[in-house]
C-alpha positions in Angstrom: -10.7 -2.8 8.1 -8.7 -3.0 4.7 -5.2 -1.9 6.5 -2.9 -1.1 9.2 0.1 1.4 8.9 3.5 0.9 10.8 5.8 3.9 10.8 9.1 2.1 10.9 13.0 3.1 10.9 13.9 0.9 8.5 11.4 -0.4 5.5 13.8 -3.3 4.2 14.9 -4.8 7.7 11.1 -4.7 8.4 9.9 -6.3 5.7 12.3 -8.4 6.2 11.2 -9.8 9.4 7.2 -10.0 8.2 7.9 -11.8 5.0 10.9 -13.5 5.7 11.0 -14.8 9.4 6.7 -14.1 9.5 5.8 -16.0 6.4 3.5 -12.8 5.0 3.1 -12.5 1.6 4.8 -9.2 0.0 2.0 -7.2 -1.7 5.0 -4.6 -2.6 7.7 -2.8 -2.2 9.3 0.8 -3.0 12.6 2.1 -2.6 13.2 4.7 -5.4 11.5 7.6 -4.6 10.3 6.4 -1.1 10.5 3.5 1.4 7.4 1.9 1.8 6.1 -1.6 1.7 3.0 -4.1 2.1 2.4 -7.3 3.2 -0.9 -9.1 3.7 -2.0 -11.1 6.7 -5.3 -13.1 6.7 -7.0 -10.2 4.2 -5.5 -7.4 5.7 -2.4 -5.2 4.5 -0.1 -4.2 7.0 1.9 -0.9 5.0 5.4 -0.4 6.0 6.1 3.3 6.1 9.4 5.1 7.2 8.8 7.2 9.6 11.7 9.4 8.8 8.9 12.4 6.9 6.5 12.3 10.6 7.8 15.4 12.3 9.3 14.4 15.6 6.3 15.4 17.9 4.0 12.6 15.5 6.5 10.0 16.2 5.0 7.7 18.9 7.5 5.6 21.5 7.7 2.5 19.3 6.7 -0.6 20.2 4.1 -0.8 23.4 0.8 1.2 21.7 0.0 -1.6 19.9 0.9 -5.4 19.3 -0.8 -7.8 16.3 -1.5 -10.9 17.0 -1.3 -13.9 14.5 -2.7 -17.6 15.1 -0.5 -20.1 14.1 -1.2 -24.0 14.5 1.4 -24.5 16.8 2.5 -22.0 19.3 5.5 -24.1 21.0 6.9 -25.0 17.3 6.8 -21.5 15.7 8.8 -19.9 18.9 11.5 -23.2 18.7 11.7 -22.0 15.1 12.0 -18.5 15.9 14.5 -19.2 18.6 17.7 -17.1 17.5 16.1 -15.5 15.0 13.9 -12.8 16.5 13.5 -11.5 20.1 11.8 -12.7 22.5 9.9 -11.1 24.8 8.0 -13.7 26.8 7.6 -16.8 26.0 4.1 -19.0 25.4 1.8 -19.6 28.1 -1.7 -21.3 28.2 -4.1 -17.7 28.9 -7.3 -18.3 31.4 -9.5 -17.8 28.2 -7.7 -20.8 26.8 -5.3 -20.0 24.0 -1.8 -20.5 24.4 0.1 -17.5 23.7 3.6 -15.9 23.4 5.4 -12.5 22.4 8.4 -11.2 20.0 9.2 -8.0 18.9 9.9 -6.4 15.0 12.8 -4.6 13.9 11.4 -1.7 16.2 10.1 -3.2 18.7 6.5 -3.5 17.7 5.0 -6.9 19.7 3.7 -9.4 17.8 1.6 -12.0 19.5 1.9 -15.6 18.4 -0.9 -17.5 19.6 -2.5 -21.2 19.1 -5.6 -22.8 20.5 -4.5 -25.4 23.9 
């Protein structure tokens, strides 16, 4: 897999929250002629895309058809730093298969999984 496409609503408040609050690093961004973006996490681009050209019937119910997860060393610390900053949706617990994850959402409501080893 080389990348992953998120139709958003808006391209700066997004990249916002993946560069800024996330940490990604910003492959691009263009907001002349059309608003898309790019950031890359562990090797893979994740294109931000406004989803105001999809005709309505392509627009999928954001946020619940798909969630990315990231692994971060420490799950606790990165939702105390997040605290106030982004929404949380449910916060860390330890999983049966062992990792120790949590959930916050994007600009749209996409869920992002933040998850570190017990």
């Amino acid at each position: 897999m080389t990348h992953v496409v998120i139709y958003v609503s808006d391209v700066k408040d997004s990249l916002a929250f993946y560069s800024m609050l996330l940490g990604l690093k910003v492959n691009f961004s263009r907001f002349e002629n059309e608003d898309v973006a790019s950031v890359q996490a562990g090797g893979i681009d994740i294109i931000l895309h406004h989803d105001r050209d999809l005709p309505a019937e392509e627009r999928a119910p954001r946020g619940r058809s798909i969630f990315i997860e990231f692994g971060v060393e420490n799950v606790d610390e990165e939702f105390d730093r997040l605290r106030g900053k982004a929404l949380i949706v449910r916060e860390p617990v330890t999983m049966s298969f062992g990792l120790r994850q949590g959930y916050i959402a994007d600009p749209d409501g996409f869920l992002i999984c933040l998850s570190s080893a017990e």
